[in-house]
C-alpha positions as CSV (number, residue, x, y, z in Angstrom):
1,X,0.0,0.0,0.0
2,X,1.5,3.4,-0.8
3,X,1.2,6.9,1.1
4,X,-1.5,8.1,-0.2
5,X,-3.3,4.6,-0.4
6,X,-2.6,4.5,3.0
7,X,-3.4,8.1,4.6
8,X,-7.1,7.6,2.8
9,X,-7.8,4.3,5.0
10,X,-6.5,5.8,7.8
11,X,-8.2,9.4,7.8
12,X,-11.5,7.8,6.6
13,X,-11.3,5.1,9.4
14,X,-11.0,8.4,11.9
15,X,-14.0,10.1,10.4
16,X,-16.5,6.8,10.1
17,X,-15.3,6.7,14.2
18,X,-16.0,10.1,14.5
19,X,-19.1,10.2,13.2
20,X,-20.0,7.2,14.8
21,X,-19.5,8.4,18.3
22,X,-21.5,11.7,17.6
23,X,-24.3,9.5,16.5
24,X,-24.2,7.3,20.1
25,X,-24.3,10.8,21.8
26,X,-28.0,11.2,22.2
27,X,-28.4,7.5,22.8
28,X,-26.3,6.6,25.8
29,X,-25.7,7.5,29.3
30,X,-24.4,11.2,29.3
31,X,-22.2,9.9,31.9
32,X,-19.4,7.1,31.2
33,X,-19.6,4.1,32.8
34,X,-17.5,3.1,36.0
35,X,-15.8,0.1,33.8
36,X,-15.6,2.3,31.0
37,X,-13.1,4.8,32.5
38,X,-11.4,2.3,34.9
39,X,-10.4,1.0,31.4
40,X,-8.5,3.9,30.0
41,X,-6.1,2.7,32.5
42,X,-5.1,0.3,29.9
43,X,-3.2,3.2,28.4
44,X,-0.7,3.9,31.2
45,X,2.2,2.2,30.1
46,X,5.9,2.7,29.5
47,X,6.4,4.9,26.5
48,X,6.8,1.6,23.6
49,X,10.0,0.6,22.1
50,X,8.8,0.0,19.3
51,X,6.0,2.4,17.5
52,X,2.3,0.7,16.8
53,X,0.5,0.8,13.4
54,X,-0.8,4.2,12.6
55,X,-4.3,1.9,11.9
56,X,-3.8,0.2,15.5
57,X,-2.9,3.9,17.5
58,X,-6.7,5.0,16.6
59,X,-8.4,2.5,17.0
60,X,-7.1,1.9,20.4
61,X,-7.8,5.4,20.8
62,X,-11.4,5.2,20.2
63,X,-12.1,1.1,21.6
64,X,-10.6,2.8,24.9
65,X,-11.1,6.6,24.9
66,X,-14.6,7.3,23.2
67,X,-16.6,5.2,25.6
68,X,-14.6,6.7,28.9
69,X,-15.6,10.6,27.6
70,X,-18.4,12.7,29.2
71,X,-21.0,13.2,26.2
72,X,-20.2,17.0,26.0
73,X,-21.5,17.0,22.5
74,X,-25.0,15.5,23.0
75,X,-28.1,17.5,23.9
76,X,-28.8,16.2,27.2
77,X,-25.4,17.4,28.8
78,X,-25.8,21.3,31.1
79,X,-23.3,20.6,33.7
80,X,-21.6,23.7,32.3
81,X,-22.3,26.1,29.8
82,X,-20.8,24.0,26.8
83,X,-22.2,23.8,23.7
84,X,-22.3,20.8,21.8
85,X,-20.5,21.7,18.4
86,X,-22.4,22.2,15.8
87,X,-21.6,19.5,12.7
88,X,-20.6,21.8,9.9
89,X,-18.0,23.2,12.7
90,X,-16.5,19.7,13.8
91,X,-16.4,18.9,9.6
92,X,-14.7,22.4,8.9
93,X,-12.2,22.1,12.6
94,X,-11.0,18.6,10.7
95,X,-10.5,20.1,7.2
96,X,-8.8,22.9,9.0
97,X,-6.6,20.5,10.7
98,X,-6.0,18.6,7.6
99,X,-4.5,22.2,6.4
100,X,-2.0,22.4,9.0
101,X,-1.7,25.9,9.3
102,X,-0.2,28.0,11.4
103,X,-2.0,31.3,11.6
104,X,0.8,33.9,12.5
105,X,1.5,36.1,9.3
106,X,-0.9,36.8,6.6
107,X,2.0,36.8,4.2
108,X,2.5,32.7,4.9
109,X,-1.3,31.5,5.6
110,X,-3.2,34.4,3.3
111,X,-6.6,31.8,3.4
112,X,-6.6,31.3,7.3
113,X,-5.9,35.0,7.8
114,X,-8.4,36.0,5.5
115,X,-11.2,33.9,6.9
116,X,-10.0,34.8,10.5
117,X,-10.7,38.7,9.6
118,X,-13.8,37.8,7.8
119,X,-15.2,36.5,11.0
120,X,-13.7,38.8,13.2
121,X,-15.8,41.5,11.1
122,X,-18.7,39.2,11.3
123,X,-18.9,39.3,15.1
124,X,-18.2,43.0,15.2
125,X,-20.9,43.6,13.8
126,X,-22.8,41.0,15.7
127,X,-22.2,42.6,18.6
128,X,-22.6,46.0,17.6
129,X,-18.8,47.1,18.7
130,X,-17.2,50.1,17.6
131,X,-15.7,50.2,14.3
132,X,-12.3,49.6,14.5
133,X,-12.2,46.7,17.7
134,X,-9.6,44.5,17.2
135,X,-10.1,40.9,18.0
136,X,-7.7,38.0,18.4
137,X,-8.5,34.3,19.0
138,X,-7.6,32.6,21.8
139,X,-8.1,29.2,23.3
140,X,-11.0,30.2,25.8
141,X,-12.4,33.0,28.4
142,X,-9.5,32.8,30.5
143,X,-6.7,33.8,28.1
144,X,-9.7,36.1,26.3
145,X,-9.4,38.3,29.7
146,X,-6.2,38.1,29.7
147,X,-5.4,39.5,26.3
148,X,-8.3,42.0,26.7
149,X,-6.4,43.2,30.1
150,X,-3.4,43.3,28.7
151,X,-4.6,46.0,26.2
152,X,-6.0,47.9,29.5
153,X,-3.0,46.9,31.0
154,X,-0.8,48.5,28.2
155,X,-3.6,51.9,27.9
156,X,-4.2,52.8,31.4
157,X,-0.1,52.7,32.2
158,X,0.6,54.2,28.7
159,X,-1.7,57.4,29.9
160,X,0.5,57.8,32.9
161,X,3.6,57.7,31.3
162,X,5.0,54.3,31.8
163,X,5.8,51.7,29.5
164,X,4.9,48.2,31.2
165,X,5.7,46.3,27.7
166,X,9.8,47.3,27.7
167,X,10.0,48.6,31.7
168,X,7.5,45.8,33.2
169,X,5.9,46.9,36.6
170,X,8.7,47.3,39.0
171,X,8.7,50.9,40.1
172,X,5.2,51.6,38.1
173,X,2.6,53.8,39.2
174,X,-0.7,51.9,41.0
175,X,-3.2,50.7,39.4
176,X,-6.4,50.4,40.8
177,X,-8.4,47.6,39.6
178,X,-12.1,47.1,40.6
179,X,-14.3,43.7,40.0
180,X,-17.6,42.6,41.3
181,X,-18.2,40.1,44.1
182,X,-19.1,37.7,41.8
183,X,-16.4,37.9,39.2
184,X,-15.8,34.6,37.5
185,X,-12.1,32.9,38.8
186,X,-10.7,33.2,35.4
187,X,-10.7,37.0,35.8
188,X,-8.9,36.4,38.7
189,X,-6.3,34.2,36.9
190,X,-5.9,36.6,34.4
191,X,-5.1,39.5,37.0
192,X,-2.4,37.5,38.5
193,X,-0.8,36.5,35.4
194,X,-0.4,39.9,34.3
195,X,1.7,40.8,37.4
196,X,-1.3,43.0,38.5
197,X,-2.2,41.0,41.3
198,X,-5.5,38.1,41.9
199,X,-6.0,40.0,45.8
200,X,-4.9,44.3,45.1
201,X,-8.3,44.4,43.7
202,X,-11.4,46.5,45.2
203,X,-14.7,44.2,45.1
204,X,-18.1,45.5,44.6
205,X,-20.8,44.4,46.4
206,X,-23.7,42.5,44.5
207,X,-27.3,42.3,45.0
208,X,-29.3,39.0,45.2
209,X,-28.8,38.0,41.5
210,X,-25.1,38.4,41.9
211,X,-25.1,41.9,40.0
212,X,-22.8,44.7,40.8
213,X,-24.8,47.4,43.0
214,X,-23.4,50.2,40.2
215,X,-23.5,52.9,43.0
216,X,-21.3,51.3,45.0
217,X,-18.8,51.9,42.7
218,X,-15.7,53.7,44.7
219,X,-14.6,56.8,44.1
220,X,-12.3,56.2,40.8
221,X,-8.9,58.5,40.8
222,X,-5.7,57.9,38.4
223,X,-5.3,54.9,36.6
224,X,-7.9,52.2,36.7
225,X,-9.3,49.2,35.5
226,X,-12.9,48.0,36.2
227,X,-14.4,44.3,35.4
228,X,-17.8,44.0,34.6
229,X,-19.7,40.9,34.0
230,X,-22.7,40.3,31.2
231,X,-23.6,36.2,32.3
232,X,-22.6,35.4,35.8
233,X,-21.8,31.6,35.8
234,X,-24.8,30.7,38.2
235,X,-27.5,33.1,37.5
236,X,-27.0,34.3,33.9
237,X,-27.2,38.0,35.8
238,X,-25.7,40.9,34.3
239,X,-24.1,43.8,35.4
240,X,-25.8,46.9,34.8
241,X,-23.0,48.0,32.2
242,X,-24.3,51.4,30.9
243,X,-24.3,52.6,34.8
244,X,-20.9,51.5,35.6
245,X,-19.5,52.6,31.8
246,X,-21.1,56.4,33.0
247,X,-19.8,56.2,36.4
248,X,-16.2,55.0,35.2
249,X,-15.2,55.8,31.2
250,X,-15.6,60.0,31.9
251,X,-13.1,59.7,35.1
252,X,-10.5,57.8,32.9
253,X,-11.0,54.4,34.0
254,X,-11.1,51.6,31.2
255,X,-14.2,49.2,31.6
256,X,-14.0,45.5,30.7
257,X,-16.5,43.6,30.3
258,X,-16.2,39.2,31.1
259,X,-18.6,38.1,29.1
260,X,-17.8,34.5,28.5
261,X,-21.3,33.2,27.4
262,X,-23.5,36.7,28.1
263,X,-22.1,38.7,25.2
264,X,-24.4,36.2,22.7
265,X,-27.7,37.6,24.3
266,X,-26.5,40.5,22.2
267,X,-27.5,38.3,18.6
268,X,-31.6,38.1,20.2
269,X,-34.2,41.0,20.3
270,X,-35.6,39.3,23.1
271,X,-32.7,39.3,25.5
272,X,-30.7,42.4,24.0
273,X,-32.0,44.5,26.4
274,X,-29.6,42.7,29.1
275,X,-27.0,44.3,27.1
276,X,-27.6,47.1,27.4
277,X,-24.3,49.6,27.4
278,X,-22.2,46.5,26.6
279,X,-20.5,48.8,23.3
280,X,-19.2,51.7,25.9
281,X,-16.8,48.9,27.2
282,X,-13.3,49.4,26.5
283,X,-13.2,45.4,25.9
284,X,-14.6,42.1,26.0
285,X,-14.3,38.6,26.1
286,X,-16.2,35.7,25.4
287,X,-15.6,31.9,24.0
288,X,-17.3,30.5,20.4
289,X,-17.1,27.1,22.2
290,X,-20.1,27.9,24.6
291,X,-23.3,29.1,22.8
292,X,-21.9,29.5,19.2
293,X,-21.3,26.1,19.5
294,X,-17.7,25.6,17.7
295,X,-15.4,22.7,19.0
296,X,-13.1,23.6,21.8
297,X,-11.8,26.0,21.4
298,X,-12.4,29.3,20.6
299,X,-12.5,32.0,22.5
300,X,-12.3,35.5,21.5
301,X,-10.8,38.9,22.9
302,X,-12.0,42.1,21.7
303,X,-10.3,46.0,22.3
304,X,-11.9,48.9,21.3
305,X,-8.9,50.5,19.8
306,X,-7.0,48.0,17.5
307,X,-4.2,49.8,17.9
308,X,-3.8,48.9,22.2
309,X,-3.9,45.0,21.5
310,X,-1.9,45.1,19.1
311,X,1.0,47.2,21.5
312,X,0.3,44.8,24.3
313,X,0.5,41.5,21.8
314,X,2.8,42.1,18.8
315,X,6.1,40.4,18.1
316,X,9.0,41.5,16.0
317,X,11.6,39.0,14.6
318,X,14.2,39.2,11.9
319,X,12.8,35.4,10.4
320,X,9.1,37.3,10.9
321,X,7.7,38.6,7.6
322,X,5.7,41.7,8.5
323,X,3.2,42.6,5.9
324,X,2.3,45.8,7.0
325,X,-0.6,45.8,4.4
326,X,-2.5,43.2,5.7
327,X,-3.6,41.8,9.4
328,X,-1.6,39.7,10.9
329,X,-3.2,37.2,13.6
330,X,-0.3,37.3,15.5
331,X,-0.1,40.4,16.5
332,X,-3.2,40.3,18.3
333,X,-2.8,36.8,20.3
334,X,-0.5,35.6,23.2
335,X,0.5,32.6,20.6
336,X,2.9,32.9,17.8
337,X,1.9,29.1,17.2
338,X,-1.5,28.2,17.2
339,X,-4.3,26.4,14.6
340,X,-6.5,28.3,12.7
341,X,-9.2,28.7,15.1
342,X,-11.3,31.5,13.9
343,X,-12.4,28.7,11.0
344,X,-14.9,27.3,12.9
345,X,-16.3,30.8,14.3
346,X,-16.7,31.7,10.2
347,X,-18.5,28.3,9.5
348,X,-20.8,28.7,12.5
349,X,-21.8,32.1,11.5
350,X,-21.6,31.3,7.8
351,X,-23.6,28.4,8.8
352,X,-26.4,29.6,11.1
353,X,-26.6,33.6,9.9
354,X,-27.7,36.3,12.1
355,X,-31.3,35.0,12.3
356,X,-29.7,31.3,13.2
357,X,-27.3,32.8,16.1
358,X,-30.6,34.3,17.0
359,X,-32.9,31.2,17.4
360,X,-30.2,29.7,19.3
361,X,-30.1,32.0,22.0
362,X,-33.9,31.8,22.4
363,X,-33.7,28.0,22.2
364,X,-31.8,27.5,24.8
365,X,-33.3,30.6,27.1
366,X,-36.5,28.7,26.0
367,X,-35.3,25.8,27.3
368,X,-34.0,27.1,30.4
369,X,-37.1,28.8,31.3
370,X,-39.2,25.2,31.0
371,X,-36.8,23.6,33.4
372,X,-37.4,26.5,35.9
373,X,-41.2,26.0,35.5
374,X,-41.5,22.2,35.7
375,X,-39.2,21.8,38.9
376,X,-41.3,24.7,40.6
377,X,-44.6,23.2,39.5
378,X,-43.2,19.7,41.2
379,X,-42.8,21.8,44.6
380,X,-38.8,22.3,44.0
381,X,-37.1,25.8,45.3
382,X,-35.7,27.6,41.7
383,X,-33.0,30.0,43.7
384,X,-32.3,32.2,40.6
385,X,-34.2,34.8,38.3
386,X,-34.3,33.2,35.1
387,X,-32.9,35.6,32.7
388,X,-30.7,33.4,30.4
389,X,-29.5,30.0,30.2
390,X,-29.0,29.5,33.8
391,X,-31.2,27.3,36.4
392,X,-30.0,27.0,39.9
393,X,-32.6,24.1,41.8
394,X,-32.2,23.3,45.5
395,X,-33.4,19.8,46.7
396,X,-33.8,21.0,50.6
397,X,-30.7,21.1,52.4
398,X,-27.6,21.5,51.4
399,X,-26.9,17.4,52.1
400,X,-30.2,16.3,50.7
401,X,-29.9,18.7,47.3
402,X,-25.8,17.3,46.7
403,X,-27.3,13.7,47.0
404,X,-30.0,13.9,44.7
405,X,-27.2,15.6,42.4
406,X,-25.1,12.3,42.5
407,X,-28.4,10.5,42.0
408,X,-29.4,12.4,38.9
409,X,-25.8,12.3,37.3
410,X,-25.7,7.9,38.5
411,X,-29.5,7.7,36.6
412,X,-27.5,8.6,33.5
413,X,-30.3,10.5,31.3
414,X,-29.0,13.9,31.8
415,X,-25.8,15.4,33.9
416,X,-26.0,18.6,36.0
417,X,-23.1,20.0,38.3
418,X,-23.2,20.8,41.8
419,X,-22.4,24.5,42.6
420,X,-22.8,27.1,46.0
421,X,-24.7,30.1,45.4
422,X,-24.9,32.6,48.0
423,X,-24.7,30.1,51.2
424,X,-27.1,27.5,49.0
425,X,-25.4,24.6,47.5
426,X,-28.3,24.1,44.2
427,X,-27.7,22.2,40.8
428,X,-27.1,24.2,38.2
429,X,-29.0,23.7,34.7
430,X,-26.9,25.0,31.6
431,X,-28.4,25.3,28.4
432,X,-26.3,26.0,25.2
433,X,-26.3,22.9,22.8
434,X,-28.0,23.1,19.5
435,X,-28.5,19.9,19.6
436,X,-31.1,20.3,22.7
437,X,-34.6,19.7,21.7
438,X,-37.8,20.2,23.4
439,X,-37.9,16.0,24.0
440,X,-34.5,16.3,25.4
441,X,-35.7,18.6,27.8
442,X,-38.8,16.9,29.0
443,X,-37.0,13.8,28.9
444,X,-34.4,15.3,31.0
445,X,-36.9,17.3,33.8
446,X,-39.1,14.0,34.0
447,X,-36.0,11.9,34.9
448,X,-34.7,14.6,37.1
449,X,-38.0,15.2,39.1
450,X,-38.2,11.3,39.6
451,X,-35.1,11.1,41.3
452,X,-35.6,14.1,43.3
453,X,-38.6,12.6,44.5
454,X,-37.4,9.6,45.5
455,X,-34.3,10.7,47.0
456,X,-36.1,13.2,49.4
């Protein structure tokens, strides 16, 4: 058999596997198996001596692996807000990686680039950002936050004089950085990997839904940096944006906004209004992998001013071909090296349009809504406004509602996750798959409501 003989069985051996396992997905237990993933133990082993067949890597791969995963990409997982991706995204993400590109000069990968900027425009628009926000894709909300920071990072010491890219932050002026209560860890992360510190930050009281009270905002005086949130992990909540963007943008301060999931309520008429203010941000992050549904991952950092990512990313080299003509991806990431992510954000949108991104929002608010009414109609405490995508569902106490948890995720039909909101340990209901329907939901509460009720 020759190379090319040989590459065909192979690649179309992954992809009948691959598409066999998303088929299984709305069949089996979300959930794998106890035996399943005590056999992926099988793969712990001294690195070989001698390599396998290419032919005998995947399939062990798949006999062993695909049976031990978590079915992320069926509809009938919302233990976090993952989407399941959508198909024409999973068959562009392996064309893509057929490709091989790396997307770091527009001079050396002019189709990646090019479809990169296409859907960078795309979600500008989208969104209804400025003209002119740069974008850069990233591998997920955390490093989104941290690009985006950097950029305020760069700006806010830039304005008083002092360049943190060449003289770093020994002997720099303070900066004050403000967050809510309830910011999400990753903004944390992202603080303390910038050198600006996860603790030297003021926090902002929130009320009940886990929003930031905007009047007790502090007094805001030289340079500052304050973190908003549009989607807060358990509630769905948002910040009220436009009051903190008045309070903070006129006194200097750059506003970001963490907006992991919440920045796609933007794409529907129906929840835009949760929004609203969102485009007086000086930045913004969210992923493509939660409710645009593209495979993992994708997230995305957006800066008002091109030109301030671009100082706090860019990278000079004498073996670097800069085509000052065009964009180059690379001067907008952390990566030099990276796939060609933004591929699968320009097939999803290419895919679904503005009206598609639109019914998918609703969908799964839809969605989220009809689990909030059938667990209170059963005589179950909903702690949470539903706004969003969110449900947070207490069984009781806090040691009755974490074993009916385990029960649910045992019984196998659906998985939820356990999380602690305000004092209350509740389950937390995610909706952001496509693939959800209105069976899988029904299917889901029914199976969900029976457990509950036997467990109490």
């Amino acid at each position: 058999m020759n190379k090319n003989d040989s590459l065909n069985t192979l690649l179309v051996d992954a992809a009948r596997r691959g598409i066999a396992y998303r088929q299984s997905c709305g069949d089996r237990a979300v959930a794998p198996s106890e035996a399943a993933v005590a056999a992926v133990q099988r793969l712990v082993e001294p690195l070989p001596e001698e390599g396998r067949p290419d032919e005998e890597v995947l399939a062990l791969l798949d006999e062993i692996g695909s049976p031990a995963t978590m079915a992320m990409a069926g509809p009938r997982f919302f233990g976090f807000v993952i989407g399941g991706s959508l198909p024409v995204t999973v068959a562009t993400n392996w064309l893509c990686t057929a490709w091989d590109q790396n997307v770091v000069m527009h001079e050396v990968t002019p189709a990646t680039a090019t479809i990169e900027k296409v859907a960078i425009d795309w979600l500008v628009d989208l969104f209804g950002f400025p003209a002119g926000t740069g974008a850069g894709f990233v591998t997920g909300a955390t490093v989104a936050n941290f690009t985006a920071l950097a950029a305020a990072r760069h700006r806010v010491f830039a304005d008083a004089g002092w360049n943190v890219e060449a003289d770093g932050l020994i002997g720099a002026p303070p900066v004050t950085l403000i967050v809510s209560d309830e910011a999400h860890p990753t903004l944390f992360k992202s603080l303390g990997m910038l050198g600006l510190g996860r603790d030297r930050v003021v926090r902002v009281p929130t009320d009940g839904q886990g929003r930031m009270i905007s009047a007790e905002l502090p007094n805001i005086d030289g340079p500052t940096i304050v973190c908003t949130q549009a989607g807060n992990i358990n509630t769905g909540a948002f910040d009220p944006i436009a009051d903190i963007c008045a309070a903070a943008r006129p006194q200097g301060a750059w506003v970001h906004v963490d907006g992991a999931f919440g920045l796609w309520a933007e794409a529907s008429a129906a929840h835009r209004s949760l929004t609203a203010g969102m485009q007086q941000a000086d930045s913004w992050a969210t992923d493509a992998h939660k409710w645009l549904n593209v495979p993992y991952d994708g997230g995305i950092a957006f800066v008002r001013n091109a030109s301030d990512l671009a100082a706090s990313m860019a990278i000079t080299a004498d073996y670097l071909m800069t085509d000052t003509e065009h964009r180059n991806p690379s001067d907008y990431t952390p990566e030099l090296s990276r796939r060609g992510r933004g591929v699968d954000v320009w097939a999803a949108l290419s895919s679904l349009g503005r009206k598609g991104v639109e019914e998918l929002v609703d969908r799964c608010c839809r969605h989220a809504r009809r689990f909030a009414a059938g667990f209170s109609d059963a005589g179950f405490e909903v702690l949470n406004d539903v706004v969003l995508n969110q449900v947070l569902v207490a069984f009781g106490d806090d040691t009755n509602t974490r074993r009916v948890i385990e029960a649910i995720q045992a019984e196998g039909t659906c998985w939820c996750g356990v999380t602690v909101w305000q004092g209350r340990t509740a389950m937390r209901i995610s909706v952001s798959s496509w693939a959800t329907t209105n069976e899988d939901v029904e299917k889901s509460l029914g199976a969900m409501i029976d457990v509950a009720r036997a467990s109490v």
